[in-house]
Gaussian input, Z-matrix of N, CA and C with variables (Angstrom, degrees):
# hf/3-21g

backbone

0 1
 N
 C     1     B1
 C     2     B2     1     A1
 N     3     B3     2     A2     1     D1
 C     4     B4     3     A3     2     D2
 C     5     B5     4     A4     3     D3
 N     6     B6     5     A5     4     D4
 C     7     B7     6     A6     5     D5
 C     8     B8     7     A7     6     D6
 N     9     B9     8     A8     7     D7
 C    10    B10     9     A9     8     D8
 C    11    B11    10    A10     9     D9
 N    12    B12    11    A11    10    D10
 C    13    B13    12    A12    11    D11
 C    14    B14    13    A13    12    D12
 N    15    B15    14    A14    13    D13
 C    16    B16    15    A15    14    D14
 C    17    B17    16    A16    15    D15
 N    18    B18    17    A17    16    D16
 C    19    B19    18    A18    17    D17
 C    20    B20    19    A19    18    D18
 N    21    B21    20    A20    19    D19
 C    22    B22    21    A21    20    D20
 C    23    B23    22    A22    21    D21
 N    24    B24    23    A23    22    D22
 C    25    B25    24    A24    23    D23
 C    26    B26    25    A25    24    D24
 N    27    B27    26    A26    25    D25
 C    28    B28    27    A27    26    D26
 C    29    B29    28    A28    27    D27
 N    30    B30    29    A29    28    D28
 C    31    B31    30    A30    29    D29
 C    32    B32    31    A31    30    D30
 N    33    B33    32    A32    31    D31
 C    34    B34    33    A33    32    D32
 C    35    B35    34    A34    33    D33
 N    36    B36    35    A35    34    D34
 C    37    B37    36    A36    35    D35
 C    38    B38    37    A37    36    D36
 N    39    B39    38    A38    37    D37
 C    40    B40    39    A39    38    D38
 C    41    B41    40    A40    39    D39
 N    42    B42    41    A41    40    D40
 C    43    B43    42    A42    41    D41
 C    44    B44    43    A43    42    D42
 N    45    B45    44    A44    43    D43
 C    46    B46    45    A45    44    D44
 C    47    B47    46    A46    45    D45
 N    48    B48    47    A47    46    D46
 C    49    B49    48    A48    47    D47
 C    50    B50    49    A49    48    D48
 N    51    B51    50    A50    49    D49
 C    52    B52    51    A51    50    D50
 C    53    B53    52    A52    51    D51
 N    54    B54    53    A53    52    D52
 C    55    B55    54    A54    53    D53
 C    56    B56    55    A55    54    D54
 N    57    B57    56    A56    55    D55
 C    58    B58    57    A57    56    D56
 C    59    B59    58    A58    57    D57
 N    60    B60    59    A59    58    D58
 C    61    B61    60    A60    59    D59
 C    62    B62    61    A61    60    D60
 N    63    B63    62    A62    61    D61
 C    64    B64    63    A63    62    D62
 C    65    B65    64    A64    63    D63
 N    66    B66    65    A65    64    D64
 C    67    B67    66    A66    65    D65
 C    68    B68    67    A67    66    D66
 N    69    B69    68    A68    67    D67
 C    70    B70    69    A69    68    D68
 C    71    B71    70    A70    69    D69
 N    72    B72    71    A71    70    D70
 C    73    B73    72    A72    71    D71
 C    74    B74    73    A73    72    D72
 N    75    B75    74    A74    73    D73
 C    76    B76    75    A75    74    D74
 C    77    B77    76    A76    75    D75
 N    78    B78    77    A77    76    D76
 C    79    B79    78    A78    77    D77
 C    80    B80    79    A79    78    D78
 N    81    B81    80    A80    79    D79
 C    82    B82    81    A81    80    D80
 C    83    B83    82    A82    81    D81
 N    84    B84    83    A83    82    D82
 C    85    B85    84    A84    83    D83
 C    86    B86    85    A85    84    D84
 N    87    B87    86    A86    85    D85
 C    88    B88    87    A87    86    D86
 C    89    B89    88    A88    87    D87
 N    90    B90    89    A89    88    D88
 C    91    B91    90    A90    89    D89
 C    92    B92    91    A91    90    D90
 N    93    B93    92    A92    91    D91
 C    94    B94    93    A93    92    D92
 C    95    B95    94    A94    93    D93
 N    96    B96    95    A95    94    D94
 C    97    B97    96    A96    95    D95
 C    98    B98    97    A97    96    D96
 N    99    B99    98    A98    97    D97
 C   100   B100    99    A99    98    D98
 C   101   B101   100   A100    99    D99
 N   102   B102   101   A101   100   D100
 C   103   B103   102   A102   101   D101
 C   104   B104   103   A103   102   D102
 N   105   B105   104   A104   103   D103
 C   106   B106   105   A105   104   D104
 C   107   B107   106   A106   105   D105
 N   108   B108   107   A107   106   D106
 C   109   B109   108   A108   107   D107
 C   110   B110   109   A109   108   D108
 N   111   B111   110   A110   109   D109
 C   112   B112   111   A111   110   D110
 C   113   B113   112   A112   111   D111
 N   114   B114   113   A113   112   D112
 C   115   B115   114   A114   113   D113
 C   116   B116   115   A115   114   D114
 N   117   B117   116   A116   115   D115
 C   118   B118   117   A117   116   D116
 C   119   B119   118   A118   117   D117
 N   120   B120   119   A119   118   D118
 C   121   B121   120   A120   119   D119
 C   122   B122   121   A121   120   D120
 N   123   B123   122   A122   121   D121
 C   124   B124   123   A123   122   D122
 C   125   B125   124   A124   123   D123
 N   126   B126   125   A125   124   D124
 C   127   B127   126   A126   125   D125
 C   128   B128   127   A127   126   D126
 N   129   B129   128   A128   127   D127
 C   130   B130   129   A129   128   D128
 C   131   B131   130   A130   129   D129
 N   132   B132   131   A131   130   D130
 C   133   B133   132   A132   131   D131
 C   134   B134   133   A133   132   D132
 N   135   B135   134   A134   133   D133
 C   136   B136   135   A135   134   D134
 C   137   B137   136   A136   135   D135
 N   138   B138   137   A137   136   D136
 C   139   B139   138   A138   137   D137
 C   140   B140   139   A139   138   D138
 N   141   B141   140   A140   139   D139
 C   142   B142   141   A141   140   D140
 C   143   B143   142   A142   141   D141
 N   144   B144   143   A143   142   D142
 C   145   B145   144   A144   143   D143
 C   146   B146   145   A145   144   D144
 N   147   B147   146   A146   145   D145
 C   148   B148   147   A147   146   D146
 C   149   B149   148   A148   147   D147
 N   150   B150   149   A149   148   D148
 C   151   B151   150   A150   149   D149
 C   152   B152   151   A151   150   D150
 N   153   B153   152   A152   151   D151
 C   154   B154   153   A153   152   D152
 C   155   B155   154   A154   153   D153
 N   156   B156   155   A155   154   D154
 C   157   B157   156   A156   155   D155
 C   158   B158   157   A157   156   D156
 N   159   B159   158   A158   157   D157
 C   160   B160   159   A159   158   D158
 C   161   B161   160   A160   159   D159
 N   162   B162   161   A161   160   D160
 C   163   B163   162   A162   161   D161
 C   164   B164   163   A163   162   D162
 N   165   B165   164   A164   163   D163
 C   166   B166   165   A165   164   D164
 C   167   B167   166   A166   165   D165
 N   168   B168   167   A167   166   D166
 C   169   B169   168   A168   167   D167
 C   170   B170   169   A169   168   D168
 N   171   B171   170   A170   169   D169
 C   172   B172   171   A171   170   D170
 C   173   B173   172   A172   171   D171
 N   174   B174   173   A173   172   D172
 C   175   B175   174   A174   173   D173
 C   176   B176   175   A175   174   D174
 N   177   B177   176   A176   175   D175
 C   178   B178   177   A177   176   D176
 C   179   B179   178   A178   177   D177
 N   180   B180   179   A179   178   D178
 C   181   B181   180   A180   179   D179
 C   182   B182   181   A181   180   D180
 N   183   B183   182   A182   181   D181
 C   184   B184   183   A183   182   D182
 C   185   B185   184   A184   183   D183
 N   186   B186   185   A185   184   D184
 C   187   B187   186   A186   185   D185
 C   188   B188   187   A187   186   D186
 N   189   B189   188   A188   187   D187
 C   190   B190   189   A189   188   D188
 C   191   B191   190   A190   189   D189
 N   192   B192   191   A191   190   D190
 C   193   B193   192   A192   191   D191
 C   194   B194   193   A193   192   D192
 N   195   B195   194   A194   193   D193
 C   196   B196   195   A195   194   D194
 C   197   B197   196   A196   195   D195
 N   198   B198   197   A197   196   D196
 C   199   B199   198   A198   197   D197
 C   200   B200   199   A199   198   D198
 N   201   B201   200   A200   199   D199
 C   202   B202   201   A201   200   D200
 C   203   B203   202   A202   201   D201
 N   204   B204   203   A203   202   D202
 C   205   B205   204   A204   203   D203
 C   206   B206   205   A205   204   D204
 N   207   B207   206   A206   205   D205
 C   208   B208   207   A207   206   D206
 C   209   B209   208   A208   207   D207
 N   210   B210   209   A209   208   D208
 C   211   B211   210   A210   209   D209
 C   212   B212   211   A211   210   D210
 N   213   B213   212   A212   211   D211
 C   214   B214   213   A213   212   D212
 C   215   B215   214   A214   213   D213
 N   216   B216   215   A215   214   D214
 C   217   B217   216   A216   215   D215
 C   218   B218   217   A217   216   D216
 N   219   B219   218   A218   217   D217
 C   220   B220   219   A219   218   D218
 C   221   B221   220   A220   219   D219
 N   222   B222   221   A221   220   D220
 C   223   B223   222   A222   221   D221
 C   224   B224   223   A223   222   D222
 N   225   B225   224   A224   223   D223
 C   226   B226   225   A225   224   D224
 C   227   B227   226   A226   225   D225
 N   228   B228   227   A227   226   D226
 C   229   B229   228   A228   227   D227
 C   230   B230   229   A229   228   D228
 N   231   B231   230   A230   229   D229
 C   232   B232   231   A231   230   D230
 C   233   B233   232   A232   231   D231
 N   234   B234   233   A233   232   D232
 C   235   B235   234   A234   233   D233
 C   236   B236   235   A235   234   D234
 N   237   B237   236   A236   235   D235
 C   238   B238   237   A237   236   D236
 C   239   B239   238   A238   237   D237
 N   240   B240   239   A239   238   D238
 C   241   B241   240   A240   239   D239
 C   242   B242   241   A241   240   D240
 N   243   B243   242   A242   241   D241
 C   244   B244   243   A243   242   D242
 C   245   B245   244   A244   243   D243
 N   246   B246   245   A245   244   D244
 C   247   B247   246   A246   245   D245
 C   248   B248   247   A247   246   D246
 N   249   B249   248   A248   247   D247
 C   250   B250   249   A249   248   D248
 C   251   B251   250   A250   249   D249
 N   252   B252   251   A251   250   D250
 C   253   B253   252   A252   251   D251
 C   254   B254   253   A253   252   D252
 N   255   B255   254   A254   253   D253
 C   256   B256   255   A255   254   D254
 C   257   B257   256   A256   255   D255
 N   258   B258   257   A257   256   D256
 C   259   B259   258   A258   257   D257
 C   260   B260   259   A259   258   D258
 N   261   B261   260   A260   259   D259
 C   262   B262   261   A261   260   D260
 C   263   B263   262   A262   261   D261
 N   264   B264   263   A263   262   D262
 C   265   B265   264   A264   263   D263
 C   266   B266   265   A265   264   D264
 N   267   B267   266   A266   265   D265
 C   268   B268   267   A267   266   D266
 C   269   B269   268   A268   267   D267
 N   270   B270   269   A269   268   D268
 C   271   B271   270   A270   269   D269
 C   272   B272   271   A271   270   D270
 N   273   B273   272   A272   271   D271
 C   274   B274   273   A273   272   D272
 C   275   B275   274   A274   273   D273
 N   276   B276   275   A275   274   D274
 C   277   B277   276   A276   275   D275
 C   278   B278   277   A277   276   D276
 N   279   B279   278   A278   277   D277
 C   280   B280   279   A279   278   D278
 C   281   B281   280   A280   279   D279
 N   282   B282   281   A281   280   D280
 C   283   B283   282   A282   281   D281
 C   284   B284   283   A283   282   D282
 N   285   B285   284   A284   283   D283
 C   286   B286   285   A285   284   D284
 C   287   B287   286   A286   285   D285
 N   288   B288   287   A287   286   D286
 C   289   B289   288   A288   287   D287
 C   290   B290   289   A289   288   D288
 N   291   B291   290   A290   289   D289
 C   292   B292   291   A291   290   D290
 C   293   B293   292   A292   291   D291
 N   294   B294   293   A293   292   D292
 C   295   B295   294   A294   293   D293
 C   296   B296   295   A295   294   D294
 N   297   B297   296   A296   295   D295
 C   298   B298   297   A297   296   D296
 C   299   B299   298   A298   297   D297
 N   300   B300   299   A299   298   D298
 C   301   B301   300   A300   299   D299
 C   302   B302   301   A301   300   D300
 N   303   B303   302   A302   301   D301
 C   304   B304   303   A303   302   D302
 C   305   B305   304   A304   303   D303
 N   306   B306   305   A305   304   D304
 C   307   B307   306   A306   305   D305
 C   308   B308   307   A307   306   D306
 N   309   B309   308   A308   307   D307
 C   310   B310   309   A309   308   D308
 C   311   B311   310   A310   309   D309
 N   312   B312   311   A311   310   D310
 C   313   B313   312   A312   311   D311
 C   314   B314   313   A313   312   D312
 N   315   B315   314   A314   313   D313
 C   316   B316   315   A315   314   D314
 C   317   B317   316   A316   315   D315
 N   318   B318   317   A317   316   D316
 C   319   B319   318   A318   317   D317
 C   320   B320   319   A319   318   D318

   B1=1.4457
   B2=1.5314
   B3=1.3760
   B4=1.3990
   B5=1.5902
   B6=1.7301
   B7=1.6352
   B8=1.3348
   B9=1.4001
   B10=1.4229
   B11=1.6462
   B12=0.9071
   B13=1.9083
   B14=1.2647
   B15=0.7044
   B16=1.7000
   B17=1.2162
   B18=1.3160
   B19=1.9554
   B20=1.6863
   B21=1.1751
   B22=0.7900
   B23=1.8673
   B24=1.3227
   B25=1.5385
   B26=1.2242
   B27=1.1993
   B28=1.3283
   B29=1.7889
   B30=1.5706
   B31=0.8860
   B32=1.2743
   B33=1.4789
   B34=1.4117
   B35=2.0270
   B36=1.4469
   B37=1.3613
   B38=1.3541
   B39=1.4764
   B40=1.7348
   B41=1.7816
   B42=1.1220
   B43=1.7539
   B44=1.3718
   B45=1.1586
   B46=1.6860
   B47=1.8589
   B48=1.0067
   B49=1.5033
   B50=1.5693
   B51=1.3413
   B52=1.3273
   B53=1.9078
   B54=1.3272
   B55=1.3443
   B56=1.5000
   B57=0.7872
   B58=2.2345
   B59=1.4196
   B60=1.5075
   B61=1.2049
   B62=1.5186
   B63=1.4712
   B64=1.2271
   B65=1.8669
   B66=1.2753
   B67=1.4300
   B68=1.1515
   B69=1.3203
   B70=1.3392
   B71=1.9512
   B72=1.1823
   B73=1.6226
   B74=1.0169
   B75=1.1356
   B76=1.6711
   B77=1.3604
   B78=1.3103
   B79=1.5628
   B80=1.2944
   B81=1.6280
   B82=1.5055
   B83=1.6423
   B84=1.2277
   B85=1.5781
   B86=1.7560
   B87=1.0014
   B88=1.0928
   B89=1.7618
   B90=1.0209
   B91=1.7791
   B92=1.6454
   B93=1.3422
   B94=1.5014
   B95=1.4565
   B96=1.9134
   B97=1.5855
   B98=1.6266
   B99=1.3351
   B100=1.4353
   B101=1.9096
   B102=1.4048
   B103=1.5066
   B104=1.4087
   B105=1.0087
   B106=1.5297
   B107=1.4370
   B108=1.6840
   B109=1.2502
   B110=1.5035
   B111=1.3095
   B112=1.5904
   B113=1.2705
   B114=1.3484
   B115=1.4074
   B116=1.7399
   B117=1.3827
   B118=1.3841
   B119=1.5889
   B120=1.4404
   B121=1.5183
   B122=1.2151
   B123=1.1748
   B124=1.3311
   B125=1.6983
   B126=1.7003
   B127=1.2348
   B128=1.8375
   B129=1.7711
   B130=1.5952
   B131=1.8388
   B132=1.3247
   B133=1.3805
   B134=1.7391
   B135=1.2869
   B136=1.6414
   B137=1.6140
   B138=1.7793
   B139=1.4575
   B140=1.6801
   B141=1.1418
   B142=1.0231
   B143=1.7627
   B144=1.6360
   B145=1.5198
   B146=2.0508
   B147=0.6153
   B148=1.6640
   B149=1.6612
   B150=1.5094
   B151=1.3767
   B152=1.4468
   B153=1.5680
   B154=1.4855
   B155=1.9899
   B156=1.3283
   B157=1.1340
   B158=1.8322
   B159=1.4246
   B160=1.2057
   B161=2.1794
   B162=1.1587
   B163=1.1824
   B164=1.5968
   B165=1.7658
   B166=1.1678
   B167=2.2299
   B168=1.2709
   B169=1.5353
   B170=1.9118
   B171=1.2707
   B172=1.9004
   B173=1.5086
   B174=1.3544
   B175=1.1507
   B176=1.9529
   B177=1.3110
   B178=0.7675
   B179=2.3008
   B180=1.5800
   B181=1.4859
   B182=1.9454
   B183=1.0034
   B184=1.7301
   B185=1.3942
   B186=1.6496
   B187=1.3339
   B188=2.0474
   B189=1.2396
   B190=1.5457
   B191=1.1108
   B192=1.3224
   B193=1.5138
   B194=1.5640
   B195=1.2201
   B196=1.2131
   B197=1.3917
   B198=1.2704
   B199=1.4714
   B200=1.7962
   B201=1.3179
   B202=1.1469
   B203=1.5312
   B204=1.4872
   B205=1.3034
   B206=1.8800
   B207=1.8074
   B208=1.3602
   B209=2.1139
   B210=1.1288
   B211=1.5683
   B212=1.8318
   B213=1.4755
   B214=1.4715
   B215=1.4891
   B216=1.6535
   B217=1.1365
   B218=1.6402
   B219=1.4074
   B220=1.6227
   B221=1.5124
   B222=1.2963
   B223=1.4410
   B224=1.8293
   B225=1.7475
   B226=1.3812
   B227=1.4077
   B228=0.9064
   B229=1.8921
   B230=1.3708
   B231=1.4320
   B232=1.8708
   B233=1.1176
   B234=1.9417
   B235=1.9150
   B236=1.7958
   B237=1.2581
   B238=1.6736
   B239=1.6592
   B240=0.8568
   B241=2.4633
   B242=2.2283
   B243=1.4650
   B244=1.4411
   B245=1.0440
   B246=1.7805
   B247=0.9805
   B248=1.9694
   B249=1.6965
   B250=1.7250
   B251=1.4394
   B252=1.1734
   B253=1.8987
   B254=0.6119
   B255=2.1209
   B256=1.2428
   B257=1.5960
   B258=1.5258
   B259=1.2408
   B260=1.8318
   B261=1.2534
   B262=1.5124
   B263=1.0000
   B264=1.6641
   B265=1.0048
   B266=2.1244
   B267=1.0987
   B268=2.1185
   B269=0.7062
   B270=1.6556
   B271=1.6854
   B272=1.3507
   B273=1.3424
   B274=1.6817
   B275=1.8540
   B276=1.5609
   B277=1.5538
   B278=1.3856
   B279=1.4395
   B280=1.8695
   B281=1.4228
   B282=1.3971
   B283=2.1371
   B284=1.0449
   B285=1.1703
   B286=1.6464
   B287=0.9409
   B288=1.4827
   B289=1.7193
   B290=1.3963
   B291=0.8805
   B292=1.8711
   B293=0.9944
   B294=1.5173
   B295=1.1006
   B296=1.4420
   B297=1.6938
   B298=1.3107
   B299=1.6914
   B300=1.3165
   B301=1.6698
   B302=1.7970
   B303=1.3329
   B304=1.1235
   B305=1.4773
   B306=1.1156
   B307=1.3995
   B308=1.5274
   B309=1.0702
   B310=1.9853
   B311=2.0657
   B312=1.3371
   B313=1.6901
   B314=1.4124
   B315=1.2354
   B316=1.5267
   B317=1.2871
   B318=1.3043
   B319=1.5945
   B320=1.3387
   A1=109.58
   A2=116.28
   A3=119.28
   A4=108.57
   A5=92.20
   A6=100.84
   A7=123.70
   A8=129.79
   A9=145.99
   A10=93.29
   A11=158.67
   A12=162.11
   A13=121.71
   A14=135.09
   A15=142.17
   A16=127.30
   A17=102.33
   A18=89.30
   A19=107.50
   A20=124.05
   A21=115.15
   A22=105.03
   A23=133.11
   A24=167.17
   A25=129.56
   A26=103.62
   A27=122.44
   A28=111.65
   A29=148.11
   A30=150.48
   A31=101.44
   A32=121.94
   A33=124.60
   A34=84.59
   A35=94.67
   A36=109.74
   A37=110.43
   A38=121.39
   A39=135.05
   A40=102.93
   A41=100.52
   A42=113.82
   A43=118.14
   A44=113.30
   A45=110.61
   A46=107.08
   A47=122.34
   A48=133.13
   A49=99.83
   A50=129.51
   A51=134.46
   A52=118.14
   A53=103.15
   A54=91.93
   A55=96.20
   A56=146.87
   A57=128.01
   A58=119.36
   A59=94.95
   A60=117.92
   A61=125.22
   A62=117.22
   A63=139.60
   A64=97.15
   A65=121.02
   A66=102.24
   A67=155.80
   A68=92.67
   A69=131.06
   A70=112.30
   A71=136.33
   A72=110.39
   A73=98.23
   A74=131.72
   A75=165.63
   A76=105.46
   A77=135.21
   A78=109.54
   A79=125.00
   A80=127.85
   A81=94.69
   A82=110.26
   A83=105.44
   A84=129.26
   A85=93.32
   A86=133.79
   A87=159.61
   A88=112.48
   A89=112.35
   A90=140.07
   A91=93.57
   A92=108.22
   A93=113.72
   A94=126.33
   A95=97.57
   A96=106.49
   A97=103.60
   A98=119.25
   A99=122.17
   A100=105.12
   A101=88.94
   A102=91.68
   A103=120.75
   A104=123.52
   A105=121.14
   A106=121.11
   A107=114.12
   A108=123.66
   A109=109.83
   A110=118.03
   A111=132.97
   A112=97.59
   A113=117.68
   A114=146.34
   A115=91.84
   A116=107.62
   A117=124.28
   A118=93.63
   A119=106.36
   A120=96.39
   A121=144.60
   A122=128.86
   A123=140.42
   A124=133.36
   A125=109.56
   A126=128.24
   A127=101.90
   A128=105.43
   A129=95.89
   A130=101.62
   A131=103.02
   A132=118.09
   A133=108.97
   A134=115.17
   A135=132.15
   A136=100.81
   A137=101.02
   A138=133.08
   A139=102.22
   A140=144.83
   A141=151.68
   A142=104.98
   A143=113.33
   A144=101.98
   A145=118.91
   A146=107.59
   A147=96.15
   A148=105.33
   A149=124.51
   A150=109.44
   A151=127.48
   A152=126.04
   A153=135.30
   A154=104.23
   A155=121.56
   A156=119.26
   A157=97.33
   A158=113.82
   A159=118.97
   A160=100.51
   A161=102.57
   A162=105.57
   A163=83.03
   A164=111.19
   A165=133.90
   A166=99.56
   A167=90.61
   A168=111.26
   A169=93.46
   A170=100.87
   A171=106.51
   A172=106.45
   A173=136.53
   A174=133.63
   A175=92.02
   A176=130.52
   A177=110.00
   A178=90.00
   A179=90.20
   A180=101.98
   A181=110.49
   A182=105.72
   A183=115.13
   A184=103.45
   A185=123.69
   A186=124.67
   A187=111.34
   A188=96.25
   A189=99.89
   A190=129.85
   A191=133.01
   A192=145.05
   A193=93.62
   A194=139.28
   A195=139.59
   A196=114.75
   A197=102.67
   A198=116.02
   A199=120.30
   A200=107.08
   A201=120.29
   A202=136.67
   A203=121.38
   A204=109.60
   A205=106.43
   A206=115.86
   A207=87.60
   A208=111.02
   A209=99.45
   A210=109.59
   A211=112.29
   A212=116.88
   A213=139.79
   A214=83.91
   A215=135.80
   A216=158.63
   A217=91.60
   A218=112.22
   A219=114.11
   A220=122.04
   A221=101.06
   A222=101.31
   A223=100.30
   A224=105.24
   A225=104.97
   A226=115.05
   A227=111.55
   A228=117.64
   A229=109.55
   A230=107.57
   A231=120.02
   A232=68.97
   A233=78.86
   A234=116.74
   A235=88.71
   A236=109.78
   A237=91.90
   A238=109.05
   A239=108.41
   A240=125.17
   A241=80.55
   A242=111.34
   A243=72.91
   A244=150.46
   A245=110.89
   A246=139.16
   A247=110.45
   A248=96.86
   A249=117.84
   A250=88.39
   A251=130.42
   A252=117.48
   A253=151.96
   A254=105.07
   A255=114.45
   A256=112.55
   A257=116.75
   A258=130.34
   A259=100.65
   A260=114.36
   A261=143.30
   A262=102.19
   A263=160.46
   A264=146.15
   A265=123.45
   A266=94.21
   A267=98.14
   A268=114.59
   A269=125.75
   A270=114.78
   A271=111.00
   A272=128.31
   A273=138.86
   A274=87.68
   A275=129.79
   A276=84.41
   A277=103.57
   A278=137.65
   A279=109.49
   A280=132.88
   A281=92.15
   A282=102.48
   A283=111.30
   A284=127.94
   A285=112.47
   A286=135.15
   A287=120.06
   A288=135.34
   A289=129.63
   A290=122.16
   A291=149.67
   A292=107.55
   A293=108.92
   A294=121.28
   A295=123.25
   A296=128.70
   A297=114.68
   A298=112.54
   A299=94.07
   A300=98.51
   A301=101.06
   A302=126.90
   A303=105.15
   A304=84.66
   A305=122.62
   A306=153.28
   A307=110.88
   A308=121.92
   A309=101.19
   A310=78.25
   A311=99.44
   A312=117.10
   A313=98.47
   A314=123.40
   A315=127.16
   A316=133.82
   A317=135.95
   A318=133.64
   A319=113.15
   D1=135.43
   D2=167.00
   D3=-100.79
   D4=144.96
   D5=177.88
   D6=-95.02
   D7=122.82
   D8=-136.29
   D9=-98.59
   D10=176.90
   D11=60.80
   D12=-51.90
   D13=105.15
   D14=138.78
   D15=-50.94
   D16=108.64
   D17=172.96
   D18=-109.07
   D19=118.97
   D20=179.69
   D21=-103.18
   D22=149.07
   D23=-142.66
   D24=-170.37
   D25=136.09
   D26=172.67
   D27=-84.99
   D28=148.93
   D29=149.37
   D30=-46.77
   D31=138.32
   D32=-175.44
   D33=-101.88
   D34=119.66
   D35=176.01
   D36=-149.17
   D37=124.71
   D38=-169.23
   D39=-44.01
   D40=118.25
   D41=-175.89
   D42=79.05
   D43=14.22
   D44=-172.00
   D45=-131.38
   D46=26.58
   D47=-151.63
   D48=-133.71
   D49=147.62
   D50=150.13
   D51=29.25
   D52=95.70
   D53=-176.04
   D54=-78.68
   D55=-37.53
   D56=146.62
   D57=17.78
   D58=-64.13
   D59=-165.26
   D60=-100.65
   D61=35.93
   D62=-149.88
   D63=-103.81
   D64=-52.85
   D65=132.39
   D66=48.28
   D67=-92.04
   D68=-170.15
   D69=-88.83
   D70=155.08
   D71=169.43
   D72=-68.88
   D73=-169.12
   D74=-173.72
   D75=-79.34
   D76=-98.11
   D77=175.73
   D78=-52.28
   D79=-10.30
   D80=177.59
   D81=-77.58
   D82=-23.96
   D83=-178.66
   D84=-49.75
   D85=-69.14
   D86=-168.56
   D87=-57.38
   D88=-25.54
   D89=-166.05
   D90=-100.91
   D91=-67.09
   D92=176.54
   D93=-41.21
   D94=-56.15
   D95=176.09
   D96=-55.44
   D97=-46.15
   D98=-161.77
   D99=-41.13
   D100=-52.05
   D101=-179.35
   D102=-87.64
   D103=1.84
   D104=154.96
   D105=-84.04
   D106=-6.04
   D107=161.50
   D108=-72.53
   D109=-26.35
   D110=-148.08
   D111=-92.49
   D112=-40.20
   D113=-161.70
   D114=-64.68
   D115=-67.22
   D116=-142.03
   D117=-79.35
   D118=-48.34
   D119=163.95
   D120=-80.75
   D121=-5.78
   D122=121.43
   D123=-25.80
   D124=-44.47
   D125=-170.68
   D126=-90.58
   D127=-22.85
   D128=-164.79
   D129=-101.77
   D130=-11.79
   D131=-171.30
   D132=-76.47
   D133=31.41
   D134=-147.95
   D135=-127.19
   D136=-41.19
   D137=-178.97
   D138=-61.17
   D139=136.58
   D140=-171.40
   D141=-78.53
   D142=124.18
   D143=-168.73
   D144=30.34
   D145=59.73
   D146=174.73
   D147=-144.18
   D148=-21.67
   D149=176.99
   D150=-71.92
   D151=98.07
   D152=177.30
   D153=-107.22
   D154=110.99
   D155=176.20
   D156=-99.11
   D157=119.87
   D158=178.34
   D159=-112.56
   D160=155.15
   D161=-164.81
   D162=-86.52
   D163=163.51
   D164=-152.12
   D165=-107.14
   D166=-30.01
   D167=-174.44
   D168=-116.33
   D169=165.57
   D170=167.44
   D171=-98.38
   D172=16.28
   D173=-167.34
   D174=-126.92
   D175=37.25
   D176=-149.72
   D177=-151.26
   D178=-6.44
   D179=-166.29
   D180=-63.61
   D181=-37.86
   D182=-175.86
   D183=-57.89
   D184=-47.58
   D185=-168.82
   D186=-86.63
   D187=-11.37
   D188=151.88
   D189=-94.05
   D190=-32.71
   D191=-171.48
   D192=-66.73
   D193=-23.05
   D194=171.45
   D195=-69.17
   D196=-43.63
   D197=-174.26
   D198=-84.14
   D199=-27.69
   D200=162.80
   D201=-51.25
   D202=141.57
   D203=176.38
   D204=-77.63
   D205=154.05
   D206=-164.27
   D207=-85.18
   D208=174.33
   D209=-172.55
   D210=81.51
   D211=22.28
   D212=-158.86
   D213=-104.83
   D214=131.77
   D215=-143.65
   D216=-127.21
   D217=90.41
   D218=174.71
   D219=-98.66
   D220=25.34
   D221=-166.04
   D222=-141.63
   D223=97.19
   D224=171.67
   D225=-96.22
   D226=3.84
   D227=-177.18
   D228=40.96
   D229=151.93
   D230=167.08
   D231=151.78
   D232=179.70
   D233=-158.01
   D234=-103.50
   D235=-24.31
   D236=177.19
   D237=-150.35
   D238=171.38
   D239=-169.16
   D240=-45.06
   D241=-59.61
   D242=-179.72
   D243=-60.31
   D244=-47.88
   D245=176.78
   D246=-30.31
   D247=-54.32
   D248=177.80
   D249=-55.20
   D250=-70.28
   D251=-173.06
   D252=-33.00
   D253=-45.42
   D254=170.97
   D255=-66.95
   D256=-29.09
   D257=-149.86
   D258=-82.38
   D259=-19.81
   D260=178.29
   D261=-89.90
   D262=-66.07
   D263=99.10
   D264=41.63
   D265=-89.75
   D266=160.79
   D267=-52.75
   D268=-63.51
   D269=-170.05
   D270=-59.69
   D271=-50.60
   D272=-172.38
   D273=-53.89
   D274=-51.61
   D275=-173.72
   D276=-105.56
   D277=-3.71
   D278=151.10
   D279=-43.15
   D280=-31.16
   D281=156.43
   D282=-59.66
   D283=-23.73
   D284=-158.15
   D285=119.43
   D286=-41.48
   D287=175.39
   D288=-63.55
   D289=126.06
   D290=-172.58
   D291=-141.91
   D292=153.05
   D293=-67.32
   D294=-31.64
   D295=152.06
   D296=156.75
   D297=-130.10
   D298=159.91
   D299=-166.91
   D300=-126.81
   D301=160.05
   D302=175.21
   D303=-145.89
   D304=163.83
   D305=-148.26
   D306=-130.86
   D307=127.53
   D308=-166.38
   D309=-133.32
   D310=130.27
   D311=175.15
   D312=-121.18
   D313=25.37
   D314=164.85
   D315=-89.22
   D316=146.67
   D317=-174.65
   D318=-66.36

């Protein structure tokens, strides 16, 4: 069995990012998260095959698909952040993968 990560994220978009960082205005808030996305995938991409950043929302797929390695599955569907988890969660082991861990960079 190979061991999977999930990162799941939010699109870093002005007012929609880290209530933490509320603070802050809106794009810098937004600038900051960006690179704590950068950060984290940078830091998990270290893990042997296991870095998948899946967006946290479905409105959120264009600004990952960039970020993604390609043939990377950005789309867990559901009506809400759990629903997408559990559903991220099944698919990761009907593939195959064990252990899996997922990583949440969301507010």
């Amino acid at each position: 069995m190979t061991a999977l990560l999930i990162i799941f994220a939010k699109e870093p978009r002005p007012g929609q990012v880290k209530n933490r960082l509320s603070r802050l205005c809106p794009g810098a808030a937004a600038q900051l998260y960006h690179r704590f996305i950068l950060d984290i995938l940078d830091e998990m991409a270290r893990v042997p095959k296991c870095a998948w950043p899946w967006p946290s929302a479905p409105n959120g797929r264009g600004f990952f698909r960039r970020l993604a390695p390609p043939g990377t599955n950005l789309s867990p569907g559901g009506a809400d952040l759990g629903e997408r988890m559990a559903r991220a969660f099944a698919r990761s082991f009907a593939a195959g993968f064990g252990p899996v861990l997922l990583r949440a960079a969301t507010s």
